[in-house]
VMD Tcl script that draws the C-alpha trace (Angstrom):
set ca {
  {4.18 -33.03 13.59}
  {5.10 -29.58 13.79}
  {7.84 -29.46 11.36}
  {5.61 -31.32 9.21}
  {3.07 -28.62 9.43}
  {5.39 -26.16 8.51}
  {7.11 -27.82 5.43}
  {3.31 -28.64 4.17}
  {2.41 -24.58 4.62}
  {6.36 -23.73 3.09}
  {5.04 -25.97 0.16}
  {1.18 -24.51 0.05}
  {2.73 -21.01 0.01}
  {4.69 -21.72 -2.62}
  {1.85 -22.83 -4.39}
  {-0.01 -20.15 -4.74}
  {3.09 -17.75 -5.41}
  {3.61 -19.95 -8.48}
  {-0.22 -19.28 -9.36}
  {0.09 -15.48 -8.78}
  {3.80 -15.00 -10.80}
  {1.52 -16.02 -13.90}
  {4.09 -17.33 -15.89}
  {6.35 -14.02 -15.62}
  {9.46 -16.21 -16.37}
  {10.77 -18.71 -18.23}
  {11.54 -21.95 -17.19}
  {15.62 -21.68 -16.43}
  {18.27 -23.96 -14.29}
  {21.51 -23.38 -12.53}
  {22.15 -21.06 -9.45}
  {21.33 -17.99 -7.75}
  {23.45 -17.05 -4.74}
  {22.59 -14.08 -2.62}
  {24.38 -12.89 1.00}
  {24.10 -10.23 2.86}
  {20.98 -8.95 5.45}
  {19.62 -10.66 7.81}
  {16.39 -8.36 8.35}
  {15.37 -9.16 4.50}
  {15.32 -12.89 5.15}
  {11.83 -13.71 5.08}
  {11.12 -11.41 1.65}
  {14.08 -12.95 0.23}
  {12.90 -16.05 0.90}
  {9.28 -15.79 -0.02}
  {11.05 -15.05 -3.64}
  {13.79 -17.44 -3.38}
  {11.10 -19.97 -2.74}
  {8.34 -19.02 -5.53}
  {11.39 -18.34 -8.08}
  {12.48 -22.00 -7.32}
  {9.16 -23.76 -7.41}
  {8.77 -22.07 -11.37}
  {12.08 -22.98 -12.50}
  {12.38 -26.83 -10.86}
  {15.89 -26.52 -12.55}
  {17.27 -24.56 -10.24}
  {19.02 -23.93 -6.76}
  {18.39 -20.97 -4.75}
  {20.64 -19.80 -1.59}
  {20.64 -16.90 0.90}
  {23.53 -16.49 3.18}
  {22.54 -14.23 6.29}
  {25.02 -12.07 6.73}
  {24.55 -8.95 7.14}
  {24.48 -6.29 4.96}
  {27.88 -4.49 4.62}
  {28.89 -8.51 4.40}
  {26.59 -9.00 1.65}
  {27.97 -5.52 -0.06}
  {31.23 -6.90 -0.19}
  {30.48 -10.66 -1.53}
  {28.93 -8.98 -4.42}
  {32.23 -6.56 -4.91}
  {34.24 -9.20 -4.77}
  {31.98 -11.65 -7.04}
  {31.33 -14.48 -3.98}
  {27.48 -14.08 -4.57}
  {25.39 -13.11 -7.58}
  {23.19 -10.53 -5.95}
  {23.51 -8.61 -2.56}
  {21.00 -7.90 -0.31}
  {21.28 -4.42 1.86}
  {18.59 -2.98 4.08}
  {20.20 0.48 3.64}
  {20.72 2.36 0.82}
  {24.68 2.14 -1.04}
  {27.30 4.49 0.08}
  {28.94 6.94 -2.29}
  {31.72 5.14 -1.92}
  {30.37 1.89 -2.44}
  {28.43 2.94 -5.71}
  {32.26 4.88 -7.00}
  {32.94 0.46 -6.99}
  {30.95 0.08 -9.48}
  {28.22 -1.18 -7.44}
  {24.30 -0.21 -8.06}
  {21.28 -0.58 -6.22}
  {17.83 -1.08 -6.77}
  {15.26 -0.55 -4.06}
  {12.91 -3.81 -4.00}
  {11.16 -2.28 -1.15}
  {10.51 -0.71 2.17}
  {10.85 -1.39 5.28}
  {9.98 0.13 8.85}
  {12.09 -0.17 11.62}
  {10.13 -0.70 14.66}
  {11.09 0.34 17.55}
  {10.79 -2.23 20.40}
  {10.63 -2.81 24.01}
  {9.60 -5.66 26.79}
  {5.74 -6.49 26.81}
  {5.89 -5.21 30.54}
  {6.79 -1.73 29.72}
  {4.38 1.31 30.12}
  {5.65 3.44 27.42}
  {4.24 3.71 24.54}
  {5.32 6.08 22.52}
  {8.77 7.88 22.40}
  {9.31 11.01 19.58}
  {12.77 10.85 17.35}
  {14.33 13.21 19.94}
  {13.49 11.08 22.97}
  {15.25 8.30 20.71}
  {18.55 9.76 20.09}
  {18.81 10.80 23.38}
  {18.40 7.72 24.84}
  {20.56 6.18 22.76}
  {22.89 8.84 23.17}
  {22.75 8.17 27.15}
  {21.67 11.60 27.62}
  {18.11 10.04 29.07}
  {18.96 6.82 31.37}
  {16.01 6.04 32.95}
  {12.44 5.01 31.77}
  {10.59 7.17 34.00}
  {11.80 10.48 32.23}
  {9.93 9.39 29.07}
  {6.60 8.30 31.64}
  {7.83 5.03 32.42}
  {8.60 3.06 35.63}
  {11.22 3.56 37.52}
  {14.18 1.50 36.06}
  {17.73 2.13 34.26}
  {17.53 1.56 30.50}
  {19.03 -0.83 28.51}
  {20.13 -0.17 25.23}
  {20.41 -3.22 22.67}
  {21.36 -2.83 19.44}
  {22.74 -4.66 16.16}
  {26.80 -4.99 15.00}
  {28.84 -2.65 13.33}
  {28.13 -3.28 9.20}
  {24.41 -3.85 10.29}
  {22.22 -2.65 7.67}
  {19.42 -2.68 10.30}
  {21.80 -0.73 12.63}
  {23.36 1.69 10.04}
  {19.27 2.44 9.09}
  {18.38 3.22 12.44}
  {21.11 5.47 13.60}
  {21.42 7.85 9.96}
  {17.60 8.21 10.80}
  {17.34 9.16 14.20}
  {20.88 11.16 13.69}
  {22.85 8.75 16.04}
  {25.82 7.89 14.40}
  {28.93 7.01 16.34}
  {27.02 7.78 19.52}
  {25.44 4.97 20.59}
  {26.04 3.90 24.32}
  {24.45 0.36 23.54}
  {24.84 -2.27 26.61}
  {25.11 -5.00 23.45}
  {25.38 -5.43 20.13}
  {24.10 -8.32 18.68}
  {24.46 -10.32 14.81}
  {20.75 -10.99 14.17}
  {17.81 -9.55 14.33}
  {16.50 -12.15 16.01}
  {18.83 -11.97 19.18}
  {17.61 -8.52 19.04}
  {14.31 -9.21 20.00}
  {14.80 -11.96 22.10}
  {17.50 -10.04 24.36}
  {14.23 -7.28 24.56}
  {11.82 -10.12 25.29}
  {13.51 -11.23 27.91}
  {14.75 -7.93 29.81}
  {11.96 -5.53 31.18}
  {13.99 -2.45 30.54}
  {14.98 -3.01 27.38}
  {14.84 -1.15 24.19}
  {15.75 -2.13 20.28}
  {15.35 -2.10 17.30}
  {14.36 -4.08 14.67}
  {12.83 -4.56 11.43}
  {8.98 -4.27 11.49}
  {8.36 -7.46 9.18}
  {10.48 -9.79 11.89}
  {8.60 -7.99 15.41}
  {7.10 -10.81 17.22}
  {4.46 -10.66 19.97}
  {7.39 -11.31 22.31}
  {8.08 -7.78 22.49}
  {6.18 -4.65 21.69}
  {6.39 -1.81 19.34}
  {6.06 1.63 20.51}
  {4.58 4.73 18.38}
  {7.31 6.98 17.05}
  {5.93 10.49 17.11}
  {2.18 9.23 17.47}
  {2.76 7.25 14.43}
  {2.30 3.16 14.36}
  {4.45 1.72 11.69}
  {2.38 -0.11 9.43}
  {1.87 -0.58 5.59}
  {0.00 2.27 5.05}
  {2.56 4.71 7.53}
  {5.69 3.34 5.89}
  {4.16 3.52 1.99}
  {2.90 7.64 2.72}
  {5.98 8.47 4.58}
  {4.82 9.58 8.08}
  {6.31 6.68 10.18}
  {9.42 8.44 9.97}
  {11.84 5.19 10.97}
  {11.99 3.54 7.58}
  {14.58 1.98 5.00}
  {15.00 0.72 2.04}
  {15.44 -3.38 0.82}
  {17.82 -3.14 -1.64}
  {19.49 -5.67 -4.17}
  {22.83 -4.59 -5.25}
  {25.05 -6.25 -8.33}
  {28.16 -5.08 -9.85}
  {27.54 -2.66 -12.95}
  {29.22 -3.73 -15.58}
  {28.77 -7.61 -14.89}
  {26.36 -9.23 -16.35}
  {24.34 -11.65 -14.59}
  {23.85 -15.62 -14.86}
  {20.93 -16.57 -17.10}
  {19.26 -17.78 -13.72}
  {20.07 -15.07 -11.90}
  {18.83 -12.47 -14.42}
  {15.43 -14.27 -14.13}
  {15.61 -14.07 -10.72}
  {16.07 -10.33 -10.55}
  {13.66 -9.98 -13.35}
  {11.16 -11.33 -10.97}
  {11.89 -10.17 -7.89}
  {11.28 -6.58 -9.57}
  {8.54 -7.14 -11.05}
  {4.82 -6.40 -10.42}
  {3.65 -9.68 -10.23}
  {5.93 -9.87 -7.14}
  {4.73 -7.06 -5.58}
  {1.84 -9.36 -3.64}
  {4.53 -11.89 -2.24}
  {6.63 -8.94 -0.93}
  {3.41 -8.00 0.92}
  {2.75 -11.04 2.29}
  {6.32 -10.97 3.49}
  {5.89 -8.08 5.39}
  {7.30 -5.24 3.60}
  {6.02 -2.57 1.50}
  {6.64 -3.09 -2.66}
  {9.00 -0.12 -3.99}
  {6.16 -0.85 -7.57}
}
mol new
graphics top color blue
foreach p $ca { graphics top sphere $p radius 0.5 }
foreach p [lrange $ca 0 end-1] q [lrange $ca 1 end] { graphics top cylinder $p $q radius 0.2 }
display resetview
C-alpha cells in the first residue's frame, strides 16, 4: 500500500510539473543520461521526471555517483550531462569542460537529535574537524568525544564543505562514507556525531545546527549569509554538441519555468 502511495504521488507530482513547464519544449524521443552527485538526486529527479512525462518518447537516467565520477563520465563521453555539487576545477574546465550553475545549495551541518548544541561558528567547524577541539563540551555540549563523519574523497558534497570552512587535507574524520544518505544515518544513529550534508536531503533523523547564528534556509542561502553553501552544477563538454533530447533537456532544466520544481526540490533556483 505504501509503495502504491508513493508511485500515485511520483505520478501526481509529475502532473502538475507538466502543467507548470507550459509547453516550454517540444515533444522529442531518445535518451538523456546523466551521472555524477549524489546530493542533487532529488532536483535531478524532479526534472528527469517532469522532462519525461512531456516528451513520452523518451528515457531518462541518473547514475549516483558522485561528483568527481560524474566529471569524468562526461570527459570521457559515458553520460550526456554531468552533475557536480561544486563548482569545476581550473583544471577540469582547461578539458574542455563547462559548467552552468542550475542552483544552490546549503550544506547543513548536522548532528544526533540528542545533542545540546546548537550552534557552532566556521572556526569552531574547522577546528573540530581539524581535531584541534575533541570533545562536545568545549563548544557547550555534554561531556562526550566527538565523532567526525564525513563523505569520500571525489565527493562533491565533501570537496564543498571543506574549501568552505578552509579544511582541506585536514580532516581527522572517524569515516568516510559514499552517500549522503549513510551520512545522516551514521549521525542518526550515534549521539556524538557530527556531518555534513546537503540541506535539501536533512531528515528529522538528525538535526541541523546554526552556523554563525544563521539557519540555512531558502531565504539564508539565496542572500548569502548562511555562509556553508554550493553550487548544483551541470557540466558538458564544450565543443560537443548535445543529443536532440538532451539539448531539450538542458533547455529545460535552465529555464524559468523550472525554477518552481527546483524549489519544490529543495534547492534554491540560480534564475
Amino acid at each position: 500500500m505504501k509503495a502504491t502511495k508513493k508511485v500515485f504521488a511520483l505520478a501526481m507530482s509529475a502532473v502538475v510539473a507538466v502543467s507548470a513547464l507550459g509547453g516550454c519544449s517540444k515533444n522529442v524521443s531518445g535518451t538523456v543520461s546523466t551521472d555524477g552527485s549524489t546530493s542533487m538526486e532529488k532536483v535531478i529527479g524532479t526534472l528527469g521526471e517532469a522532462f519525461e512525462e512531456e516528451n513520452s518518447g523518451v528515457t531518462f537516467t541518473y547514475n549516483p555517483t558522485g561528483s568527481g565520477s560524474g566529471i569524468q563520465a562526461v570527459l570521457e563521453g559515458r553520460c550526456d550531462i554531468g552533475l557536480s555539487s561544486r563548482a569545476l576545477k581550473d583544471d577540469e574546465k582547461s578539458e574542455g569542460l563547462e559548467e552552468t550553475v542550475l542552483a544552490y545549495d546549503g550544506i547543513a551541518i548536522i548532528v544526533n537529535p540528542e545533542n545540546t548544541v546548537t550552534d557552532l561558528s566556521i572556526k569552531q567547524i574547522a577546528s573540530i574537524y581539524k581535531g584541534e577541539i575533541t570533545n562536545w563540551k568545549d563548544v557547550g555540549g555534554n561531556d562526550g568525544e566527538i565523532v567526525l563523519i564525513g563523505r569520500e574523497a571525489g565527493s562533491g558534497t565533501r570537496d564543498g564543505f571543506e574549501s568552505i570552512v578552509g579544511v582541506e587535507e585536514a580532516c581527522k574524520y572517524r569515516q568516510e562514507l559514499t552517500s549522503t544518505g549513510d551520512v545522516i544515518t551514521t549521525v542518526s544513529g550515534n549521539p556524538n556525531a557530527i556531518g555534513y550534508a546537503s540541506l535539501a536531503s536533512v531528515k528529522e533523523s538528525v538535526k541541523v545546527l546554526q552556523v554563525g547564528g544563521v539557519t540555512p534556509t531558502d531565504d539564508t542561502i539565496k542572500d548569502g549569509s548562511y555562509s556553508v553553501q554550493r553550487p548544483f552544477v551541470l557540466v558538458t563538454k564544450k565543443d560537443t554538441e548535445l543529443s536532440e533530447a538532451a539539448q531539450n533537456f538542458f533547455d529545460f532544466a535552465t529555464s524559468d519555468d523550472a525554477a518552481s520544481l527546483i524549489s519544490e526540490a529543495g534547492v534554491v533556483p540560480a534564475k
